[in-house]
Backbone as a printed PyTorch tensor [residue, N CA C, xyz], in Angstrom:
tensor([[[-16.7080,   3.7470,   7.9330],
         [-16.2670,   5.1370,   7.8470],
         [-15.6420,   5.3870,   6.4830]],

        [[-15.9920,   6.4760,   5.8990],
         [-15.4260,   6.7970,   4.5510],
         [-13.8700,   7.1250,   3.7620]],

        [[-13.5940,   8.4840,   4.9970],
         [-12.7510,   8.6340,   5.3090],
         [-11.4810,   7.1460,   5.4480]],

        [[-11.5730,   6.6040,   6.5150],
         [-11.1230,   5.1680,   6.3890],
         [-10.6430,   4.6510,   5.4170]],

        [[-11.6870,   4.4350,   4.4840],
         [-11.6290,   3.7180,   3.4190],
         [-10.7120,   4.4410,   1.9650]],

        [[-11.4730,   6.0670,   1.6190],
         [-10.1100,   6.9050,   1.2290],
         [ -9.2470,   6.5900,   1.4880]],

        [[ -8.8100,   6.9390,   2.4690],
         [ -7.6510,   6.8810,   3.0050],
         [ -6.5850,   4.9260,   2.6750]],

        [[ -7.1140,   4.0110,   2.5660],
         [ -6.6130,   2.8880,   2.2580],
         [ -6.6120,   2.9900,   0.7700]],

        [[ -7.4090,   3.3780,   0.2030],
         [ -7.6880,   3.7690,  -1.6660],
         [ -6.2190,   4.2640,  -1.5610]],

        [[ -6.3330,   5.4750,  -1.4140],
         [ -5.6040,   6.6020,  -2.0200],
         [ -3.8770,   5.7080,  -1.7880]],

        [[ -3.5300,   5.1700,  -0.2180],
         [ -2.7570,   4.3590,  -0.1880],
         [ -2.1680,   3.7470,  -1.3650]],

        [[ -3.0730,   2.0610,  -1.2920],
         [ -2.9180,   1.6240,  -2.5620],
         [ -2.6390,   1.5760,  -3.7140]],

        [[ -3.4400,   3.2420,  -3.9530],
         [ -2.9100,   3.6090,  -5.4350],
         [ -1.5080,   4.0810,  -5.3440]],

        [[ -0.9830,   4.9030,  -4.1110],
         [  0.1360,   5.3570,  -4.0260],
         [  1.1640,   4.1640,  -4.3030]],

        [[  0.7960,   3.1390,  -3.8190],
         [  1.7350,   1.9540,  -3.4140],
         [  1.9530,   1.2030,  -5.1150]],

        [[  0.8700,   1.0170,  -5.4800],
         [  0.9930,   1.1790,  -6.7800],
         [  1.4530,   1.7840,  -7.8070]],

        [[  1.2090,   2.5650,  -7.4000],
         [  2.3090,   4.1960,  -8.5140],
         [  3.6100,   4.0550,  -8.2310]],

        [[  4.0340,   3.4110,  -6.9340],
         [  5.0680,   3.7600,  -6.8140],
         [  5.6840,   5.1270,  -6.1050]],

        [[  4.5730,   5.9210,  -5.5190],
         [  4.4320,   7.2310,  -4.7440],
         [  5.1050,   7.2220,  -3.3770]],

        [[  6.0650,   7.0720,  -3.1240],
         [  6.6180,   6.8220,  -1.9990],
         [  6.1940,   7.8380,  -0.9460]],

        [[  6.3030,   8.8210,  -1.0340],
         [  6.1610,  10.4570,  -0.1540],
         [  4.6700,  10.2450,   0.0160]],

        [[  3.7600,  10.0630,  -0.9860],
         [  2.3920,  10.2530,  -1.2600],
         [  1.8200,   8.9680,   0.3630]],

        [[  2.6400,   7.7640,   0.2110],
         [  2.0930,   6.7360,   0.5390],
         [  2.6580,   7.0580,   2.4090]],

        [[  3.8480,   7.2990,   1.9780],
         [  4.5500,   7.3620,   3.1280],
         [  3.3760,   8.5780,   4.8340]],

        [[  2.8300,   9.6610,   4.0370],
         [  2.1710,  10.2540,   4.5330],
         [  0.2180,   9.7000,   4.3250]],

        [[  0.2090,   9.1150,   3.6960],
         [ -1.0380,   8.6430,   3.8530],
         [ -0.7470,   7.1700,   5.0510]],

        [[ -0.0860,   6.5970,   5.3210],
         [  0.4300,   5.2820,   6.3990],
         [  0.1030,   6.5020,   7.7570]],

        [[  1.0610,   7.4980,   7.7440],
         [  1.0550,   8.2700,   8.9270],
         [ -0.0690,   8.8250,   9.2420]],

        [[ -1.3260,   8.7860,   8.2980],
         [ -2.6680,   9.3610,   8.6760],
         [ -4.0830,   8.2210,   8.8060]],

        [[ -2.8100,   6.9770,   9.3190],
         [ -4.0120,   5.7410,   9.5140],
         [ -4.3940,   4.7370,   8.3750]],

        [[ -3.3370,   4.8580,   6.9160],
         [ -3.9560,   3.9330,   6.1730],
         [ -3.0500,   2.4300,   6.9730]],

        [[ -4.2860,   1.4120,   6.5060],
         [ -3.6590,  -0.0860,   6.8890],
         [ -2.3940,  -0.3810,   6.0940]],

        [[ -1.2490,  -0.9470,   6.0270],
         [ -0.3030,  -1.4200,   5.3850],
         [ -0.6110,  -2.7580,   4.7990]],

        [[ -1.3380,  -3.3590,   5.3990],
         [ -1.8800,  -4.5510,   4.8740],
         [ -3.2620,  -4.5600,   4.0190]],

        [[ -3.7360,  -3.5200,   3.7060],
         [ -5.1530,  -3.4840,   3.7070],
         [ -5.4510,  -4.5430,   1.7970]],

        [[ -6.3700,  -4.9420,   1.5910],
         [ -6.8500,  -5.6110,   0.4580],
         [ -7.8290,  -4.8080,  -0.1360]],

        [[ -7.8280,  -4.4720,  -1.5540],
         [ -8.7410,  -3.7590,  -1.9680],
         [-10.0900,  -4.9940,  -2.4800]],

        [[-11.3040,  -4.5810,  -2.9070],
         [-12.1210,  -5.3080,  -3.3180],
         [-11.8170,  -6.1870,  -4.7310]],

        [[-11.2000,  -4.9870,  -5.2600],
         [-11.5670,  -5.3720,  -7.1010],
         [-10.2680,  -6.2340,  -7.2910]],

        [[ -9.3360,  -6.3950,  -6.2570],
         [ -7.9750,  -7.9520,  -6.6070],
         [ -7.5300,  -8.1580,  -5.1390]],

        [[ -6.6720,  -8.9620,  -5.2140],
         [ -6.0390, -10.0500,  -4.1250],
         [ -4.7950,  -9.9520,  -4.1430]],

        [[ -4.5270,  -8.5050,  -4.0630],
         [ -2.9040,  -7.7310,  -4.0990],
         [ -2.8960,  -6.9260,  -2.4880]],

        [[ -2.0970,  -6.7600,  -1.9150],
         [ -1.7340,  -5.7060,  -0.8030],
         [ -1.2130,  -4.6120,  -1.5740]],

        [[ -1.0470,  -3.9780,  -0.5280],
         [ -0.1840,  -2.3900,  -1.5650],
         [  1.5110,  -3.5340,  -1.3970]],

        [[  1.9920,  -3.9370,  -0.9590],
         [  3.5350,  -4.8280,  -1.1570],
         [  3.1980,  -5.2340,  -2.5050]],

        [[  2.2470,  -5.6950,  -2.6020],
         [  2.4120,  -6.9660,  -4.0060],
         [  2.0430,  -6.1190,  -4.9360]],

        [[  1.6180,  -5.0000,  -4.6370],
         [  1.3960,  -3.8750,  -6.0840],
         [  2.4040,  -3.3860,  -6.1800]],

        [[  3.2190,  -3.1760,  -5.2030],
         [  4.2250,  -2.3250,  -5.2660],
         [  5.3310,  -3.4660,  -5.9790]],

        [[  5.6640,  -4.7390,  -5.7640],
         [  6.5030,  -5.4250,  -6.3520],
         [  5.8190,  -5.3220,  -7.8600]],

        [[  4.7890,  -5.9280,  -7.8200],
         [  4.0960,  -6.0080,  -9.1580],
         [  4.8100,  -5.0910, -10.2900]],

        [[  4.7270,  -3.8550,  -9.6960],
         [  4.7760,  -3.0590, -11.1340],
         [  6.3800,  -2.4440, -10.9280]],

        [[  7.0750,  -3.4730,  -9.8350],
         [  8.7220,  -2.5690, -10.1500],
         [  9.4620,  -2.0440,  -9.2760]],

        [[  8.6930,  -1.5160,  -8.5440],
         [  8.9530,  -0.5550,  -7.2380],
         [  9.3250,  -0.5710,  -6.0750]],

        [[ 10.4340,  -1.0170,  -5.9310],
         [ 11.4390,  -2.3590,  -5.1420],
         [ 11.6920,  -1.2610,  -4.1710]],

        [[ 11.8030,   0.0720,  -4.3970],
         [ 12.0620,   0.8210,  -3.1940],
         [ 10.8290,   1.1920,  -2.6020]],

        [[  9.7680,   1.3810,  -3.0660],
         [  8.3430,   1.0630,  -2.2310],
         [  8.4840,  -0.2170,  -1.3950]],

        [[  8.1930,  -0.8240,  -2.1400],
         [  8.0260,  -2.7150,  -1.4430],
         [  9.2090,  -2.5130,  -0.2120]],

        [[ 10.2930,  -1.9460,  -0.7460],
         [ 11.1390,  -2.3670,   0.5790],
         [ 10.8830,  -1.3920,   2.2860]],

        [[ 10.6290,  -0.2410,   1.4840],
         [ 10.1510,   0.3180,   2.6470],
         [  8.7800,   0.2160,   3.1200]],

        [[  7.8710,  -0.5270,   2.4480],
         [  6.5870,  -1.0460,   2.9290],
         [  7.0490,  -2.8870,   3.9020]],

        [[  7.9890,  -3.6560,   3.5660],
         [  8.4640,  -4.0380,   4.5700],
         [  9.0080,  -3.9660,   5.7400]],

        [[  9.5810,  -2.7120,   5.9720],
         [ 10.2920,  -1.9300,   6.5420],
         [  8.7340,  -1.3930,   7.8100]],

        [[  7.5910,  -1.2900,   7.2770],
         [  6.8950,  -0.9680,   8.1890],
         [  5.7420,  -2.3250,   8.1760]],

        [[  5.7020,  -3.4410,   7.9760],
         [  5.2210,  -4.4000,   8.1180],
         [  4.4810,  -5.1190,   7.5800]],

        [[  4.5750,  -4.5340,   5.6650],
         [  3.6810,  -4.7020,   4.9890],
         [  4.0190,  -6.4140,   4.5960]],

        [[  2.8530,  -7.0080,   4.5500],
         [  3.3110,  -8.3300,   3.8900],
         [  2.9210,  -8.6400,   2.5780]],

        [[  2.6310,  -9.6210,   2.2550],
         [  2.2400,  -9.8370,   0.5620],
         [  1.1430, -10.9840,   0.5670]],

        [[ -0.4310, -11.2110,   0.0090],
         [ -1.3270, -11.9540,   0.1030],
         [ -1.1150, -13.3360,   0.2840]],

        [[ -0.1240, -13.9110,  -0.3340],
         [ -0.0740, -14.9420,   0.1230],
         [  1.1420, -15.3350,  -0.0570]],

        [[  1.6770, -16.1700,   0.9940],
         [  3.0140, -16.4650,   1.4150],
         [  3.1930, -16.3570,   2.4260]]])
């Protein structure tokens, strides 16, 4: 499904950006918290630590996000 898959994109990138609101309402419309994109071996947690965004990451723990490996 496409949709689906948007919907985990758009996530990701949020989680990445650092988009808290953005991400926070894309989770509530079915994206995975755990989901893995194709092109790396990051979760939206480990993007979200990655680039800084300690109040993402924490509230992506907060709903069960984990980190690829560990």
């Amino acid at each position: 499904m496409q949709l689906g898959k948007d919907v985990a994109v758009a996530f990701w990138g949020a989680c990445h950006g650092g988009q808290r609101e953005c991400a926070e309402r894309l989770l509530a419309s079915g994206a995975d918290v755990n989901w893995l994109p194709p092109w790396e071996h990051l979760t939206p947690l480990d993007a979200a630590v990655r680039n800084g965004f300690e109040d993402v990451a924490e509230w992506l723990r907060s709903q069960g996000g984990r980190q690829a490996t560990g």
